[in-house]
N, C-alpha and C positions, 0 to 999 in steps of 0.2 A: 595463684600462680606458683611451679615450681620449676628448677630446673633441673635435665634431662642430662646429664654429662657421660663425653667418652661416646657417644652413640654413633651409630652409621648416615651417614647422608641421605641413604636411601632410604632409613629404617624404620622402625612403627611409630617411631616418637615425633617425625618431621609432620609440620604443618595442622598438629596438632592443636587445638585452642590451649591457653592457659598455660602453655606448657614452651620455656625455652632453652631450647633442643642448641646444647652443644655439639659439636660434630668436631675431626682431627683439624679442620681448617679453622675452626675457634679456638682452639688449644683449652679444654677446660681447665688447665693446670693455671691457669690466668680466672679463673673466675671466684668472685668477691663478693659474695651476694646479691641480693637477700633474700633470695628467695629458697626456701628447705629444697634439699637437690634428691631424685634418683640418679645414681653416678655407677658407670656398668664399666668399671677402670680395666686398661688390658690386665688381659690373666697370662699371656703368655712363660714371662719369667715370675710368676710363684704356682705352678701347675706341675702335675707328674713329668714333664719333658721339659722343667726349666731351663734345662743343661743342653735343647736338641732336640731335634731328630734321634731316634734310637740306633741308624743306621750310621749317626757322624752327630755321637755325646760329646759333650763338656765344649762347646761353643761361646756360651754363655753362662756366666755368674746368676746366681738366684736373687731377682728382685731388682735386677738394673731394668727396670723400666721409666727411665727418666724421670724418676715422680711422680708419676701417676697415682697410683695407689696412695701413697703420701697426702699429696695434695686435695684427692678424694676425700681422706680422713679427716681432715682439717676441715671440707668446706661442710661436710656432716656434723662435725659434731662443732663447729660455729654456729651455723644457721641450722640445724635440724635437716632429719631425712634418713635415705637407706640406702646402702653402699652394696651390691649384688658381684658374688664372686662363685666360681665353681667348689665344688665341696670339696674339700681338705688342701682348700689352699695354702701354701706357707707362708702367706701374708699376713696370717690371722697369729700366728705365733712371732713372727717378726717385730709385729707391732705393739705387743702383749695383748692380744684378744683370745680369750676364751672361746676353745674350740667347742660347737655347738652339737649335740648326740644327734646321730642319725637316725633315731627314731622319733625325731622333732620335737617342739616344748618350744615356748621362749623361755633364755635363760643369762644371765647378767655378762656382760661381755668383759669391761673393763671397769677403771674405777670413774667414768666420765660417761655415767648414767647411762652409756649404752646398754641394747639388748640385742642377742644375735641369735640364730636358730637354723636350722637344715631345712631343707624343702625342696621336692623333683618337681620341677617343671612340669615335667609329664602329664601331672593332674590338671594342669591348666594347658593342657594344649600341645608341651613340644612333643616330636617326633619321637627324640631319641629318651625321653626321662630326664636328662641331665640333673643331676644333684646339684644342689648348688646350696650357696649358705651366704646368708644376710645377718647384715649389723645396722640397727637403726637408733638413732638419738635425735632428741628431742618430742618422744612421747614416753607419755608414762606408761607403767605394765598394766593400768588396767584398760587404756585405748588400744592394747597392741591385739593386731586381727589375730582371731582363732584359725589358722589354714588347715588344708589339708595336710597332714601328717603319715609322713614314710615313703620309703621309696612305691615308686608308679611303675606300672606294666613296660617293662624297658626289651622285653626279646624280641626276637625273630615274627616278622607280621605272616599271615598264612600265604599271603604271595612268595616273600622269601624262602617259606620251609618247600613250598613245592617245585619251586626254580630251583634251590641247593641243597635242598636234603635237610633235617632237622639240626644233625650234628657239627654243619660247617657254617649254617645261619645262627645256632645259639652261639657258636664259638667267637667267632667274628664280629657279631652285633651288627645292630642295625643300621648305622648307619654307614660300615666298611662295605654294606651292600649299595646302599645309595649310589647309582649310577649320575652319570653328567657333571657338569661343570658346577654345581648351583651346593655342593656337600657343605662347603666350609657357610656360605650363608646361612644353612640348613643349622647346622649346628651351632653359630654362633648368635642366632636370631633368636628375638625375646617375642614368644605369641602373644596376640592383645590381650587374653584376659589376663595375664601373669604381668605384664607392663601395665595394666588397669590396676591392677592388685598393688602394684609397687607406689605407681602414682597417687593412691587412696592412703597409704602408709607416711607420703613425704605431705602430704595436706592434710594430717592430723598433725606434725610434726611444727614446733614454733622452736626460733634461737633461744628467747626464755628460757625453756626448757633444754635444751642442749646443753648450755657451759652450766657445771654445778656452780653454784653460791660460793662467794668466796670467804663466806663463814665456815663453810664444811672444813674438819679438821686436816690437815696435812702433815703427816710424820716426820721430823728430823732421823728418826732410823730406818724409816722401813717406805719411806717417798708416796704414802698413799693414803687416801681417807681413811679415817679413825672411824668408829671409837676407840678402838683396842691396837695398839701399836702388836703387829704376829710376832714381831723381833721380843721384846721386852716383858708383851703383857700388858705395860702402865699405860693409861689415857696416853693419844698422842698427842704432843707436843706443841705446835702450832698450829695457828688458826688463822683466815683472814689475812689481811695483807703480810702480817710478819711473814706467811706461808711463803709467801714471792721470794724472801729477803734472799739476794743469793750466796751472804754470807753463813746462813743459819746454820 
C-alpha cells in the first residue's frame, strides 16, 4: 500500500488498488502515515512565474503555498517515498536539497539519506517533455531504478510545423499550440507509465530506512552528519541522543 498525495480527483491515481489517493478535499498536509507516499505537492509558488503571471508580476511571495511542499517533506522522509516537482524548482534550495544535473544520475540530496535526480517525462509518455526532478527517501542507492536519462523529444509535432510554419511552432512549444479547454490538465497530468514508475519507487521505499539512526554523528558547528565536521576538520562532536540536546 502507498499513498498518492496532492493529486487530482479525477486523476491516474483515483480508484487505483493499493494505492490511497489523497485529493484537495483530503487535505494531504493532514496526512500521518504509514504508508511510504508519492506526493506531486503544488508547484505553483516555487516555479519560474512564482511571483505571477508575466503580464501582472510580483503577486505572490516564493513558496507560500500553505505548506505543502513542507509537509510533503516530512511525510517522505518519515515514512519513505518520492516527492515529484518540476525541474529547477526553488523548493529544492529552500529546503537545503541538492539541485540534481540535468543530464540525470541519482545523486545525494540532503543529509537525511535522501536521493534526488532529473528526469522528462516525455520518455514515459507526457506530451509536452516536462523536466521534472524527484527526491526519494527511504531506499537505498543500490534499489534506486536506473531511468531513462536527459531531456526527451520536447518540439513542435509535424502537425504543428505544417499548421504554423517551423519557426513559430519551435518558438512557442508545444503546448502554447495546444487548442481547447483541456491545456492545463495536459500539462499538469502524470501519464500512467511515469505514475507506475513513481508508485514502484515508494514500494521499495520503508520509514526504517527514511529517518537516519540516531547514532549517526550530528555537528555542534556545522548542524550535519559527520564524520568530518567541513567547519573545523576534527570528528564531529555529537552523537545519538545528546545530538537532540537543544542546549548543545
Amino acid at each position: 500500500m502507498i499513498a498518492a498525495l496532492y493529486v487530482e480527483p479525477e486523476g491516474s491515481y483515483i480508484g487505483l488498488p493499493h494505492v490511497d489517493a489523497w485529493d484537495e478535499a483530503r487535505d494531504a498536509r493532514r496526512y500521518a502515515g504509514p504508508y511510504p507516499v508519492v506526493a506531486h505537492p503544488p508547484c505553483q509558488r516555487w516555479g519560474r512565474y512564482w511571483h505571477g503571471a508575466p503580464c501582472k508580476p510580483h503577486q505572490f511571495r516564493m513558496g507560500e503555498d500553505q505548506g505543502c511542499f513542507a509537509s510533503a517533506l516530512t511525510a517522505a522522509r518519515n515514512y519513505g517515498g518520492v516527492i515529484e516537482h518540476p525541474k529547477d524548482s526553488h523548493a529544492w534550495r529552500h529546503y537545503g536539497l541538492t539541485p540534481p544535473p540535468a543530464a540525470g544520475g541519482w545523486v545525494r540530496a540532503d543529509t537525511f539519506d535522501g536521493w534526488t535526480c532529473c528526469v522528462w517525462q516525455g520518455h514515459y509518455g507526457h506530451f509536452a517533455g516536462k523536466g521534472t526532478w524527484l527526491v526519494v527517501y527511504g531506499v537505498v542507492q543500490a534499489d534506486l531504478p536506473e531511468l531513462i536519462w536527459g531531456p526527451s523529444e520536447s518540439g513542435p509535432t509535424p502537425a504543428m510545423v505544417e499548421r504554423y510554419g517551423y519557426a513559430k511552432a519551435r518558438r512557442v512549444g508545444r503546448m502554447a499550440l495546444v487548442g481547447g479547454k483541456d491545456k492545463t490538465k495536459i500539462r499538469n497530468g502524470t501519464p500512467a507509465p511515469f505514475r507506475d514508475l513513481l508508485i514502484s519507487i515508494a514500494q521499495r521505499a520503508s520509514a526504517e530506512k527514511a529517518q537516519p539512526p540516531l547514532t549517526r554523528p550530528i555537528c555542534r558547528d556545522c548542524a550535519d552528519f559527520g564524520p568530518t565536521c567541513p567547519n573545523s576538520g576534527t570528528p564531529c562532536g555529537l552523537t545519538g541522543a545528546a545530538a537532540k540536546d537543544p542546549q548543545r
